[in-house]
C-alpha positions in Angstrom: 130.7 101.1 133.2 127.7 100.6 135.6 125.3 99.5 132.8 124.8 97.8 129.3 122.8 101.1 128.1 125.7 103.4 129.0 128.2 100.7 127.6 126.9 101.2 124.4 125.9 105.3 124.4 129.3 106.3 125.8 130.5 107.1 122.5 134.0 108.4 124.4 134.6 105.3 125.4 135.6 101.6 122.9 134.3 98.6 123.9 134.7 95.1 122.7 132.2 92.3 123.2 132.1 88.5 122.1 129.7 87.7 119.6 127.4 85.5 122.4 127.5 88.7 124.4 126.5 91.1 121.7 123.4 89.0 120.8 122.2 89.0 124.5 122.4 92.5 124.5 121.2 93.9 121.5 118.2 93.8 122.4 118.2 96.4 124.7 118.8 99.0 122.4 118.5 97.4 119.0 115.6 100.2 118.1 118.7 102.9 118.7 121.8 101.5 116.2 121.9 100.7 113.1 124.1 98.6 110.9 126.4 100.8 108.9 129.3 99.3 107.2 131.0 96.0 107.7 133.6 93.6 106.6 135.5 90.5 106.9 138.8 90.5 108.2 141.9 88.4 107.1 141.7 86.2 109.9 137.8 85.9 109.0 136.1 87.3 112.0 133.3 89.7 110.9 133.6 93.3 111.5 130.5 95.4 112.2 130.0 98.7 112.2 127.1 100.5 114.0 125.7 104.1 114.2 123.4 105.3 116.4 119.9 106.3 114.4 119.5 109.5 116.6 123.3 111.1 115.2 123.2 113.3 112.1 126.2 112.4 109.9 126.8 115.7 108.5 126.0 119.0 110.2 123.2 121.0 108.9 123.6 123.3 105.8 123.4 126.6 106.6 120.5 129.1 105.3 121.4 130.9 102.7 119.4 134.1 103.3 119.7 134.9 99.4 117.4 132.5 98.4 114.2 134.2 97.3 111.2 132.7 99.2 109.3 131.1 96.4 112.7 128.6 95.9 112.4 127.8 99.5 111.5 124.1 100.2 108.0 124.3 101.9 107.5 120.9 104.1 
């Protein structure tokens, strides 16, 4: 990978960093990812989970065209 930015937006791609590493470059793209699960592991390393805050994690519902307009959420 030719740069930290597509290191961590090339979600086709896994990537492993050491936790010195990881804290030197979070800050590039902190404001993007988000914690979202985590764990410790047997051994008692710390597993983190992060996902970006631009994804959806569900697709959209679809319209339901039945719906009569005055039950239609006005925003």
């Amino acid at each position: 990978m030719s740069t930290i930015r597509e290191q961590f937006f090339n979600v086709n791609e896994m990537f492993e960093l050491s936790t010195e590493d990881f804290n030197k470059q979070w800050a590039l793209v902190n404001n993007f990812w988000t914690r979202f699960n985590g764990y410790l592991l047997d051994n008692g390393d710390e597993r983190k989970i992060f996902v970006c805050r631009l994804s959806k994690p569900r697709e959209s519902s679809e319209r339901n065209e039945k719906v009569p307009p005055e039950k239609l959420c006005v925003i």
